[in-house]
C-alpha positions in Angstrom: -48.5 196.3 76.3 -51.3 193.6 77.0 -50.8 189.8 75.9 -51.9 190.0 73.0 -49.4 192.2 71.5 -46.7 190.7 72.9 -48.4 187.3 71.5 -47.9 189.3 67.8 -44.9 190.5 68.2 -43.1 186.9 69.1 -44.9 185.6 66.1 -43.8 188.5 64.0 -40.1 187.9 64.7 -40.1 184.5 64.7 -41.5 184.4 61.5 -38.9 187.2 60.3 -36.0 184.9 62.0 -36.9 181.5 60.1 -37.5 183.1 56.6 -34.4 184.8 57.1 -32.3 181.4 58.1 -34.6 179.7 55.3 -36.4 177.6 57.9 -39.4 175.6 58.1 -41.8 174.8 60.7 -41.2 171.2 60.4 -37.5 172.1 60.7 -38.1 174.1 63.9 -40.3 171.8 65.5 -37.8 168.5 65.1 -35.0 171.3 66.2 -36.7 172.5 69.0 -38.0 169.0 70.1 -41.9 170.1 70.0 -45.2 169.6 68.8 -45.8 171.0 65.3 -49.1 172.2 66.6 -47.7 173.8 69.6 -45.2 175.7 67.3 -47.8 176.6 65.0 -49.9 178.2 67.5 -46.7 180.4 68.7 -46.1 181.5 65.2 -49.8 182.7 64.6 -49.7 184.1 68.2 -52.6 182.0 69.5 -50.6 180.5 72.4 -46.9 182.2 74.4 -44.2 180.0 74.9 -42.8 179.9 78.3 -39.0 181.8 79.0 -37.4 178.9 78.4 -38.3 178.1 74.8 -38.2 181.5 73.7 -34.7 181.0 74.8 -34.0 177.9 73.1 -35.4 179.8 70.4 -32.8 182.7 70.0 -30.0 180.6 70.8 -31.0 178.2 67.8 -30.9 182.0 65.3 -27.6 183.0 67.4 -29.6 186.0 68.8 -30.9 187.6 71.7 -33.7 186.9 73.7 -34.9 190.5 73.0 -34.5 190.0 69.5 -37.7 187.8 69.5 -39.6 189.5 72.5 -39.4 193.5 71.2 -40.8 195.4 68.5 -38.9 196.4 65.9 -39.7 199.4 64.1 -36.4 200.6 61.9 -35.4 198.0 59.6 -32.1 198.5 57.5 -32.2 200.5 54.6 -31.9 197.3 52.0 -34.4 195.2 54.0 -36.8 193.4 52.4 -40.3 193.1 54.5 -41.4 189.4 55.0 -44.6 187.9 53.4 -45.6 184.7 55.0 -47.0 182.8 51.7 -50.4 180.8 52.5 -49.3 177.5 53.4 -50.8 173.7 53.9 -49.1 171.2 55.5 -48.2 167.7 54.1 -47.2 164.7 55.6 -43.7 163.3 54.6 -44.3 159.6 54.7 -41.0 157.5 55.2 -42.3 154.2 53.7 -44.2 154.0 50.8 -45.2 150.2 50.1 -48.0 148.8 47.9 -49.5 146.8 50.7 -50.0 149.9 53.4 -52.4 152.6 52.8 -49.8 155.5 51.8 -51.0 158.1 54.8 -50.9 155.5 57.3 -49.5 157.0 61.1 -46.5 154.6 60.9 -45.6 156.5 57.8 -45.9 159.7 58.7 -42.8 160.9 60.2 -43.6 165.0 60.0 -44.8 167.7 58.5 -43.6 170.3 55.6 -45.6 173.6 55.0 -46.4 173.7 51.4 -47.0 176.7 49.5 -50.7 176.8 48.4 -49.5 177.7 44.9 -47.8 174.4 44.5 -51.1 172.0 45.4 -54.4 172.0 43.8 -57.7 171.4 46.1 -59.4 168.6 46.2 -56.0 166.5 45.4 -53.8 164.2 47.9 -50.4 165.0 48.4 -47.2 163.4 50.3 -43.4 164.6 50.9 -41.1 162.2 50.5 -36.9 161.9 51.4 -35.1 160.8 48.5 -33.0 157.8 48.7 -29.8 156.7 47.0 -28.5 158.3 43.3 -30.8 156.1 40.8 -32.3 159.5 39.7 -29.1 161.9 40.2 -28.8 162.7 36.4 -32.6 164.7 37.5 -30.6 166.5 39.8 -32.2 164.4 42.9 -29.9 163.4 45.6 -30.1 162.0 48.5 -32.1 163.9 51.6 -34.0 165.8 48.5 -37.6 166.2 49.5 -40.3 165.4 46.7 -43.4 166.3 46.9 -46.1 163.5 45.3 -49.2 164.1 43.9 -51.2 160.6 44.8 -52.6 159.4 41.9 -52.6 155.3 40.0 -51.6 156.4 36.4 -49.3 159.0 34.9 -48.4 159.5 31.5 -45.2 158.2 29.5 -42.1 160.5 30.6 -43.3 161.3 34.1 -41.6 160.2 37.1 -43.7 158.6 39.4 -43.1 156.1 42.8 -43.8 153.0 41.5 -43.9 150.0 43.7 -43.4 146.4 42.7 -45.7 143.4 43.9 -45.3 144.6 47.8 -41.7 145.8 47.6 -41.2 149.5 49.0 -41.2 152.1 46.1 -38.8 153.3 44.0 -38.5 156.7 42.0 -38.3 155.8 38.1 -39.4 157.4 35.1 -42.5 155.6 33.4 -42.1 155.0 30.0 -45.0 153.2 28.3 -44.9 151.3 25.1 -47.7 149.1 23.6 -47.6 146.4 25.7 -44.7 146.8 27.7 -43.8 149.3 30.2 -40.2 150.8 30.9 -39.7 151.6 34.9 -36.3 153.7 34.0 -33.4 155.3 36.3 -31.9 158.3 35.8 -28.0 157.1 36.8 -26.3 154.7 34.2 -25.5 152.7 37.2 -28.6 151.6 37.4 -30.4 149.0 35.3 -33.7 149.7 33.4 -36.7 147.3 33.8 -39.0 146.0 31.5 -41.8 144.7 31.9 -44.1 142.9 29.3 -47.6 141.6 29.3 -49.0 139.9 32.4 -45.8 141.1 34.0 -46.9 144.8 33.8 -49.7 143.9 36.2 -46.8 144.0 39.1 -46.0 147.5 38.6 -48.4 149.5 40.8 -47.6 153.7 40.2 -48.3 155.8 43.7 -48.1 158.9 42.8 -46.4 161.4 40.4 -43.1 164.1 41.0 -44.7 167.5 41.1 -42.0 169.1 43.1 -38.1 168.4 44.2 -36.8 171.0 46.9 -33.2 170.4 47.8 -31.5 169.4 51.1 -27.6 170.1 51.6 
C-alpha cells in the first residue's frame, strides 16, 4: 500500500471518528495541543502524522491505533456512511470592543469549521463564546458559541453585539423606536436600556445573531 493510501485512509477514519464523537477541528486541535493547519492537512491527507500523534489520537476516541491506521471495509448493518459537509473556517474572537478592529490577532483565539450553508459569500463572519445569562430566556447560556454576521445596522427585534462608547459588547436585542433605541436582555434579571436622542449615538451595533450552537 504506497503513502498515499495510507495518507487517505487516516483521513478517512479520523474524519469517521470525530463526526461520530460530534467533534470539531477546532476541538481536536486545542485537545490535541496542535496547529489547526497541521490537523487540517492530516484530515485531507496532505501531510502523515508521526506514531505518536496518531496515538494521542486513538486514545482521545478510546480506540485503537489500528482503528485509525486500517481500512475498513464492513460497516454495521445500521451504519450510516459519513458525509463531510463543505466547510469554512471562522475566527472566534474573545473580545469584541468598539475601539479594536473586530478580527484583530489578539482577538482571535481559534477556529470553528462552519458549514457553507450557514454563511453567505462576500460577507464577514465571527464566532463568539457567550457570557453570563442576560439572554438565557433565548435559550443562550454560557459557553454557547454564536456565530455573527459583521454588519453596523440591524433591524428592530434582532439581536445583535452592540458595544457602548468603548466598553466590550454585550448581546441585547435591538429595539428601535422613533427616536429612541431599546438595547433589551432576555433575563428579567437584567435591566433594559434606553437610550434617547444624542445618547443613541453611543450605541455602536457589531454585528447580528445568525447562529447559536450549544456547549454543555
Amino acid at each position: 500500500m504506497n503513502d498515499r493510501n495510507n495518507k487517505e485512509i487516516l483521513a478517512k477514519n479520523i474524519r469517521h471518528y470525530m463526526e461520530q464523537n460530534h467533534k470539531t477541528r477546532g476541538e481536536m486541535c486545542e485537545a490535541l495541543g496542535i496547529k489547526y493547519t497541521t490537523f487540517a492537512d492530516w484530515v485531507n491527507a496532505k501531510t502523515y502524522p508521526r506514531i505518536d500523534r496518531i496515538e494521542q489520537m486513538a486514545n482521545y476516541f478510546g480506540i485503537k491505533k489500528s482503528a485509525l491506521l486500517e481500512e475498513h471495509d464492513q460497516l454495521p448493518a445500521d451504519a450510516i456512511p459519513y458525509q463531510e459537509r463543505p466547510t469554512q473556517p471562522i475566527p472566534i474572537v474573545g473580545v469584541v470592543s468598539r475601539g479594536m478592529p473586530l478580527l484583530a490577532e489578539d482577538n482571535i483565539e481559534g477556529y470553528h469549521e462552519t458549514s457553507l450553508q450557514d454563511i453567505t459569500t462576500g460577507e464577514t463572519y465571527f464566532w463568539l463564546r457567550a457570557k453570563g445569562d442576560s439572554m438565557i430566556n433565548v435559550g443562550i447560556h454560557e459557553g454557547d458559541l454564536l456565530l455573527i454576521r459583521q454588519q453596523h445596522d440591524v433591524d428592530s427585534g434582532d439581536i445583535a453585539v452592540v458595544s457602548i462608547n468603548s466598553d466590550v459588547a454585550t448581546l441585547k436585542r435591538v429595539i428601535k423606536k422613533e427616536n429612541a433605541l431599546i438595547l433589551q436582555p432576555e433575563n428579567p434579571s437584567y435591566e433594559t436600556k434606553i437610550f434617547v436622542g444624542q445618547e443613541m449615538e453611543s450605541v455602536h451595533i457589531r454585528g447580528r445573531l445568525m447562529k447559536l450552537e450549544k456547549r454543555f
